[in-house]
Rosetta silent file (secondary structure, phi, psi, omega in degrees, C-alpha in Angstrom):
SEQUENCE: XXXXXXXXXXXXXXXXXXXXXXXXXXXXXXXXXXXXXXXXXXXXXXXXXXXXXXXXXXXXXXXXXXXXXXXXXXXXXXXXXXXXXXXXXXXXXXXXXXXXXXXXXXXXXXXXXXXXXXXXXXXXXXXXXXXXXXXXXXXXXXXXXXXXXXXXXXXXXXXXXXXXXXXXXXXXXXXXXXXXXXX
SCORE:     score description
SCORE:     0.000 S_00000001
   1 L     0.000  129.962  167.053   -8.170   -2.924    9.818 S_00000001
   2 L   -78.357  113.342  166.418   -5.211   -1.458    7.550 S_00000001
   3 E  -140.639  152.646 -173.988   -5.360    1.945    7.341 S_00000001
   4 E  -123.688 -173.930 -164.419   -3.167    4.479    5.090 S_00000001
   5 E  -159.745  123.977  176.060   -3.450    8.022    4.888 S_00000001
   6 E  -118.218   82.737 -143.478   -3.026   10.073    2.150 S_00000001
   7 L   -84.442   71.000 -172.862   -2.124   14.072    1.568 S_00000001
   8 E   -94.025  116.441 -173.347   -2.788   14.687   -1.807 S_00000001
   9 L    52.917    5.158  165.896   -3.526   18.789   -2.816 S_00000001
  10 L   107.617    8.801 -176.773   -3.799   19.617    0.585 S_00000001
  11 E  -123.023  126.606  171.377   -6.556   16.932    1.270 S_00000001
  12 L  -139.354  156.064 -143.975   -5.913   14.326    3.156 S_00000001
  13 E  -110.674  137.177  174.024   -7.923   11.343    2.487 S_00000001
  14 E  -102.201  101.068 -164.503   -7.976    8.029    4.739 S_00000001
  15 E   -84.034  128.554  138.939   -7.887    4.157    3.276 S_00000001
  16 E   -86.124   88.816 -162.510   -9.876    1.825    5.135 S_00000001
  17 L   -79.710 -171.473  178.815   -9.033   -1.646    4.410 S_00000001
  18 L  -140.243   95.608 -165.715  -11.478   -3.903    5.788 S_00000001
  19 L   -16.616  165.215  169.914  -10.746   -7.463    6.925 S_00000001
  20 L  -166.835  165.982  176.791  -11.632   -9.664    4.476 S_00000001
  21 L  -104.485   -2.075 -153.380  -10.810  -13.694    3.970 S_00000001
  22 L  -130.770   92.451 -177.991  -10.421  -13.565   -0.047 S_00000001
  23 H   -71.208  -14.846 -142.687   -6.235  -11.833    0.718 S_00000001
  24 H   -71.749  -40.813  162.663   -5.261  -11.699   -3.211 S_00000001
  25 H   -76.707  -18.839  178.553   -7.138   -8.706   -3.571 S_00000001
  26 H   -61.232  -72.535 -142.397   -7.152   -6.759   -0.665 S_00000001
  27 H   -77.424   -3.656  161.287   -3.184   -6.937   -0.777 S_00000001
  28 H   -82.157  -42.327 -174.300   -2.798   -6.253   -4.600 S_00000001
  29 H   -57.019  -49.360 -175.698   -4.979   -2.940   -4.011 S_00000001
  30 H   -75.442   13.658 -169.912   -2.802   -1.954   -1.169 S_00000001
  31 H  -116.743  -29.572  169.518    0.655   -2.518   -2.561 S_00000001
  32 H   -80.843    8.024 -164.221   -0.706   -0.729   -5.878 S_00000001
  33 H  -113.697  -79.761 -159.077   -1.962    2.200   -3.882 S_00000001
  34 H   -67.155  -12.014  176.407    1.272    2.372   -1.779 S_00000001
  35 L   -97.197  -18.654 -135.182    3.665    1.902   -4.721 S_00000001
  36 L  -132.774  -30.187  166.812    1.815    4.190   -6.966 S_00000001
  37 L  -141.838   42.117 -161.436    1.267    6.787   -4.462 S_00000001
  38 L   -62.089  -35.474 -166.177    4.538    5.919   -2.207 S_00000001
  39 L   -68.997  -41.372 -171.746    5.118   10.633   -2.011 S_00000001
  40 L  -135.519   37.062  151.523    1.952   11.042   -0.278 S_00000001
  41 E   -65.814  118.082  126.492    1.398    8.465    2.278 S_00000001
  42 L    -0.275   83.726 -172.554    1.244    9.798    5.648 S_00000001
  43 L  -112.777   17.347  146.618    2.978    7.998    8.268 S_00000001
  44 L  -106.472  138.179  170.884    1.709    9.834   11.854 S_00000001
  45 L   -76.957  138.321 -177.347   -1.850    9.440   11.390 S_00000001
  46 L  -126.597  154.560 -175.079   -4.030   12.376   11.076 S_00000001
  47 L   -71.559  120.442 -169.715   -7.685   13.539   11.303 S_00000001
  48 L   -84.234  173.820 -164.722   -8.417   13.121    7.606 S_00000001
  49 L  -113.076  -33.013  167.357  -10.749   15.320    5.854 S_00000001
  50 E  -114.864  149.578  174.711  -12.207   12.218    3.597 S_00000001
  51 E  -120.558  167.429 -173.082  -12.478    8.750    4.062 S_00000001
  52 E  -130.233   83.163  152.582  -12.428    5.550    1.400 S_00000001
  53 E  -102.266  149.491 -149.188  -13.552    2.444    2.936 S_00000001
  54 L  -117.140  110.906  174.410  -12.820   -0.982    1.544 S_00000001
  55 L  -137.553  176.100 -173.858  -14.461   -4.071    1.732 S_00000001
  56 L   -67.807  -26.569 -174.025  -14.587   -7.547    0.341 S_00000001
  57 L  -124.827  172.375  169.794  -17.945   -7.612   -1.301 S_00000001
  58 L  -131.411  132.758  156.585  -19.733   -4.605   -2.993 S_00000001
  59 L   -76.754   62.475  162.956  -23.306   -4.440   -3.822 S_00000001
  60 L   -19.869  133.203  168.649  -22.582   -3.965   -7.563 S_00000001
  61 E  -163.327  123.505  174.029  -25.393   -2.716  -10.090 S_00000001
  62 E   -84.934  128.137 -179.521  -24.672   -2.755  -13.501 S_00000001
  63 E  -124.417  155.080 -153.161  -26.808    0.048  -15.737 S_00000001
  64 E  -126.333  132.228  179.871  -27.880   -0.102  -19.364 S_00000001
  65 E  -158.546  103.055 -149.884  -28.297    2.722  -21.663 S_00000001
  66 E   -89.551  102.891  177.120  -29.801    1.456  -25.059 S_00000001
  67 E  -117.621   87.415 -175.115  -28.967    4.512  -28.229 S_00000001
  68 L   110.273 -142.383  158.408  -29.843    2.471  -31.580 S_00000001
  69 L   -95.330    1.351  168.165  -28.701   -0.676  -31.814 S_00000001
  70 E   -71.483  108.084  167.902  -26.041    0.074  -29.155 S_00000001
  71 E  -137.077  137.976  177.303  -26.081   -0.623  -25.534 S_00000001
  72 E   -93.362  140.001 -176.785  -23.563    0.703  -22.902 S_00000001
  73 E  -129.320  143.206 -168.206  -23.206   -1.221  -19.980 S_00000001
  74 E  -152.017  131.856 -162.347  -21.719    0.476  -16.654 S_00000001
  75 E  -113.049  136.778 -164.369  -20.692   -0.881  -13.577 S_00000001
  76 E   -80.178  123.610  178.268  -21.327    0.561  -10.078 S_00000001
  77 L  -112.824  -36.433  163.562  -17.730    0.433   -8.103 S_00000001
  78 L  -121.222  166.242  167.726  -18.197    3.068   -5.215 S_00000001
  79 E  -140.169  153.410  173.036  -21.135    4.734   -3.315 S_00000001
  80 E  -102.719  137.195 -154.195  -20.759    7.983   -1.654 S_00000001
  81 E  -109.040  -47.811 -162.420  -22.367    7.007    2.042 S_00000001
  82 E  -157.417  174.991 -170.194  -22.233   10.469    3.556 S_00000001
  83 L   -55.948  -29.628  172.796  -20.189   14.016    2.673 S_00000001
  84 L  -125.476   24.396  171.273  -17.007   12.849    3.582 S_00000001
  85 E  -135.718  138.609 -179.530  -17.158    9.078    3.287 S_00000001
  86 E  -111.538  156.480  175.017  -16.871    6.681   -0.039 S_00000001
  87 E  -147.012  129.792 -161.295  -17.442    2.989   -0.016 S_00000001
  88 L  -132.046 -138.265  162.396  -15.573    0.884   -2.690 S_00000001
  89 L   170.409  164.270 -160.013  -14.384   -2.888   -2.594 S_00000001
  90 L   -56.876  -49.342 -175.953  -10.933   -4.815   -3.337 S_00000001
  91 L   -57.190    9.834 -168.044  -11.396   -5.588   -7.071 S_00000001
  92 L   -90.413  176.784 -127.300  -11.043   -2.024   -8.654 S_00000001
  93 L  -157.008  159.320 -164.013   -7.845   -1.120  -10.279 S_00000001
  94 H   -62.568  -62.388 -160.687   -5.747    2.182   -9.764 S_00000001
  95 H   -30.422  -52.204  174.375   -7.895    3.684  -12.721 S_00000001
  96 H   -44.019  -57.658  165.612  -11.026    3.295  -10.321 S_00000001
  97 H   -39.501  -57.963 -174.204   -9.097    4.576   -7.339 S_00000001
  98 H   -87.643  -28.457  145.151   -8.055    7.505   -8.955 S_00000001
  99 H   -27.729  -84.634 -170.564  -11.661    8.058  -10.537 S_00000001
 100 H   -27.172  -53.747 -172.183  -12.510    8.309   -6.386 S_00000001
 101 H   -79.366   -1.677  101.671   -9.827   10.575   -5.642 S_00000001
 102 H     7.392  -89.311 -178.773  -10.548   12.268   -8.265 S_00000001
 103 H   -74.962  -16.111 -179.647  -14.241   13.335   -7.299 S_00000001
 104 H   -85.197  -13.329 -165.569  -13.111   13.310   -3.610 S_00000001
 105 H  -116.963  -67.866 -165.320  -10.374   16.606   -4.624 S_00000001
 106 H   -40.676  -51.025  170.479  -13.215   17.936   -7.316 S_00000001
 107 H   -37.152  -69.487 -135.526  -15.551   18.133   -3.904 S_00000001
 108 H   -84.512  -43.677 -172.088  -13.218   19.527   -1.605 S_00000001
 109 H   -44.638  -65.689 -171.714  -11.881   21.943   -4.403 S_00000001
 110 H   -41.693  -74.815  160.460  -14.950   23.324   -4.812 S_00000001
 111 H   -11.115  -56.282 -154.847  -15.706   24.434   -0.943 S_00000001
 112 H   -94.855   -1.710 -170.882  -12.519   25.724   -1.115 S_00000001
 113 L    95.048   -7.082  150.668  -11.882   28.135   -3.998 S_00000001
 114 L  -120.105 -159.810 -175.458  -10.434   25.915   -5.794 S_00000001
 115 E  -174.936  167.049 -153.904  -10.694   23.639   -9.195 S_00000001
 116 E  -118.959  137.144 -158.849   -8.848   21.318  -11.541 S_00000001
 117 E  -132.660  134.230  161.627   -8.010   22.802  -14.768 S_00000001
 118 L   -71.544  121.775 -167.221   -7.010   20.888  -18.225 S_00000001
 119 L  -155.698  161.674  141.150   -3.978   22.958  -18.621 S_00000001
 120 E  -133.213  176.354 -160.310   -0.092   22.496  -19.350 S_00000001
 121 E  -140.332  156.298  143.311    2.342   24.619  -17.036 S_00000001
 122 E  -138.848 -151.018 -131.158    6.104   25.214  -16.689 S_00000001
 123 E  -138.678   72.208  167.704    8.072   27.119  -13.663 S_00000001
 124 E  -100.188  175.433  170.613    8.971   30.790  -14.567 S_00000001
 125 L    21.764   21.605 -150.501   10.152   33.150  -12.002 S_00000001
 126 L    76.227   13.752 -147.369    8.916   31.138   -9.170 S_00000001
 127 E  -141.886  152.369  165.893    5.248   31.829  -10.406 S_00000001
 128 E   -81.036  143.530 -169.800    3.339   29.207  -12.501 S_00000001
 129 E  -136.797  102.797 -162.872    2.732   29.779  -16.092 S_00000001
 130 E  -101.420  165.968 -179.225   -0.301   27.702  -17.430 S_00000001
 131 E  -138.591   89.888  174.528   -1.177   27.418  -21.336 S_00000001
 132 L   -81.522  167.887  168.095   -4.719   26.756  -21.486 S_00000001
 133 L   141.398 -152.723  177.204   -7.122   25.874  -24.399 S_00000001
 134 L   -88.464  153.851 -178.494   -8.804   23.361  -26.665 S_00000001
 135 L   -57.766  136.058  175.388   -7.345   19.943  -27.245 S_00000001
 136 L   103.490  -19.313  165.206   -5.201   20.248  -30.045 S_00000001
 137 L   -89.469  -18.072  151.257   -4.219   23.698  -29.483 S_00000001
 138 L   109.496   60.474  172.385   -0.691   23.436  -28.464 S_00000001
 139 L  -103.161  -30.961  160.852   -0.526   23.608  -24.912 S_00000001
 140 H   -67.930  -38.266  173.408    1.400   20.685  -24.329 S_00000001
 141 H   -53.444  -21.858 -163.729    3.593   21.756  -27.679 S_00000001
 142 H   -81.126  -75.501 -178.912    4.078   25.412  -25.874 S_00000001
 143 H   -45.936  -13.811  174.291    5.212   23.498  -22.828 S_00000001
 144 H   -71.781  -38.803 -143.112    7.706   20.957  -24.678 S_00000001
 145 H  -109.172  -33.030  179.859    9.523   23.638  -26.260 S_00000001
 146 H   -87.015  -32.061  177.507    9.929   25.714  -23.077 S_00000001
 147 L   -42.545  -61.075  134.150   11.049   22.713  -20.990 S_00000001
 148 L    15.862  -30.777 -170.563   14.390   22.848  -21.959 S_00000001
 149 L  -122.435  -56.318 -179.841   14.576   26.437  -20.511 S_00000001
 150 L  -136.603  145.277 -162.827   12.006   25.580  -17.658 S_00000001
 151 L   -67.316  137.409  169.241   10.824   23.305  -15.464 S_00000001
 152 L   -95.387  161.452  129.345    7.277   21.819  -16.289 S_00000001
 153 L    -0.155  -95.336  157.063    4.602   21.505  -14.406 S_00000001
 154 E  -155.639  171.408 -176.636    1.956   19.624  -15.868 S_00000001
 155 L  -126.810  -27.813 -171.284    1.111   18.522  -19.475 S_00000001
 156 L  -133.745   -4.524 -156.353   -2.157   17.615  -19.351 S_00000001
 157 L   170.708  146.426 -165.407   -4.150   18.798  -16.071 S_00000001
 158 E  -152.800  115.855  172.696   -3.534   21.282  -12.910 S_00000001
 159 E  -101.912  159.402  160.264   -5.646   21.114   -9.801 S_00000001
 160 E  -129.570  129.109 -163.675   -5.346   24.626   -8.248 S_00000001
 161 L  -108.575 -165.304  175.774   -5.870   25.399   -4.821 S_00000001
 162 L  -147.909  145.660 -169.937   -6.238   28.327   -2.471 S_00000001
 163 L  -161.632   89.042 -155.948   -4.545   28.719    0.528 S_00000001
 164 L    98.507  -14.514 -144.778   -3.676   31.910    2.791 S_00000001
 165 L    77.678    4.647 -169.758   -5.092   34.210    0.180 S_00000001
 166 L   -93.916  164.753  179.208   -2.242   32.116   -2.201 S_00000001
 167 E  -124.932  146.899  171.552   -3.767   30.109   -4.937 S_00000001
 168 E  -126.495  131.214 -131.891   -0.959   26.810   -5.231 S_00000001
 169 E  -119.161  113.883  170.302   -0.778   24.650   -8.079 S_00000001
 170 E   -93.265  121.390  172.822   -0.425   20.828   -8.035 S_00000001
 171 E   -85.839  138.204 -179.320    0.372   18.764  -10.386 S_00000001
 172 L   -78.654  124.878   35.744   -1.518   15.717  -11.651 S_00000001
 173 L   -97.422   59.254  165.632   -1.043   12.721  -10.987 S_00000001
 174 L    82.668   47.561 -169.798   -1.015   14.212   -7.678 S_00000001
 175 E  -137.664  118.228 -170.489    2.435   15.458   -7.289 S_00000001
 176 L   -56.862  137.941 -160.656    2.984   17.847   -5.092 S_00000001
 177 L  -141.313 -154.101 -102.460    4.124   21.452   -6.526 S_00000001
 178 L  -122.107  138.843  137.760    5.073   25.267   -6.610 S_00000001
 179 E   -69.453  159.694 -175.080    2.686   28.531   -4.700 S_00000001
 180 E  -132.779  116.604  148.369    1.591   31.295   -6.618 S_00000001
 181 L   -72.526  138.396  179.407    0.665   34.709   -5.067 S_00000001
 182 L   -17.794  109.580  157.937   -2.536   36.247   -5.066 S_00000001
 183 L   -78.314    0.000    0.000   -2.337   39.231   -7.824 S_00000001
């Protein structure tokens, strides 16, 4: 079994490939996982806090949701097995992946005091400076215009964590970033 490790927001999450005889996919998931998230593999393995295991088949179930003349069709890709374990399989695509990790941070956040914010940010004074509000309100626009001046952040999403009494800000797609003290 191939396993990677992954510290992402202060969570660190464990890939479990799972032999399998059908290689094309197993080894396109990992090389798009490890190229795609090359900053925050692990390399001494550690007691993870979540795990993702991977296997060749899935029991897939497709759901139906009829409004009109309309029907949505939706395809099952992971199951959550137990509080800290996910179960997925080789054909899903980074989008899918990052759906997991995704709800796997959204979890952990929660426990912890923290949460994932639609936001855009830049870098003043050492301290994070977020511009929240509705799409369309000029949060990314705020942040364009200050880049120039300061480093950004994020543009489109911020998970924020707590840590120490500090709350520390990370930027999405998972790239690690700046502390903030408590006020």
């Amino acid at each position: 079994m191939k396993i990677i490790q992954l510290h992402i927001a202060g969570v660190l999450i464990q890939l479990n490939f799972h032999p399998t005889e059908g290689v094309f996919f197993y080894n396109k998931l990992i090389t798009d996982i490890q190229s795609t998230y090359k900053l925050f593999i692990v390399e001494k393995l550690q007691k993870p806090d979540y795990y993702i295991d991977f296997y060749q088949y899935h029991n897939r179930e497709i759901f139906s949701q009829r409004k009109g003349k309309t029907t949505k069709f939706f395809v099952d890709f992971s199951k959550i097995v137990s509080k800290k374990r996910v179960v997925s399989y080789y054909k899903i695509g980074l989008v899918q992946f990052q759906f997991i990790i995704s709800n796997i941070l959204q979890k952990y956040l929660e426990k912890n005091g923290g949460f994932m914010l639609h936001a855009s940010g830049i870098i003043y004074n050492s301290k994070v400076l977020l511009f929240t509000g509705k799409p369309g309100s000029g949060k990314s626009t705020a942040m364009t215009l200050l880049s120039s001046k300061y480093s950004p952040i994020a543009d489109d999403s911020i998970i924020v964590g707590k840590s120490n009494e500090q709350y520390i800000c990370y930027q999405t797609p998972f790239k690690q970033m700046i502390g903030l003290k408590k006020n």
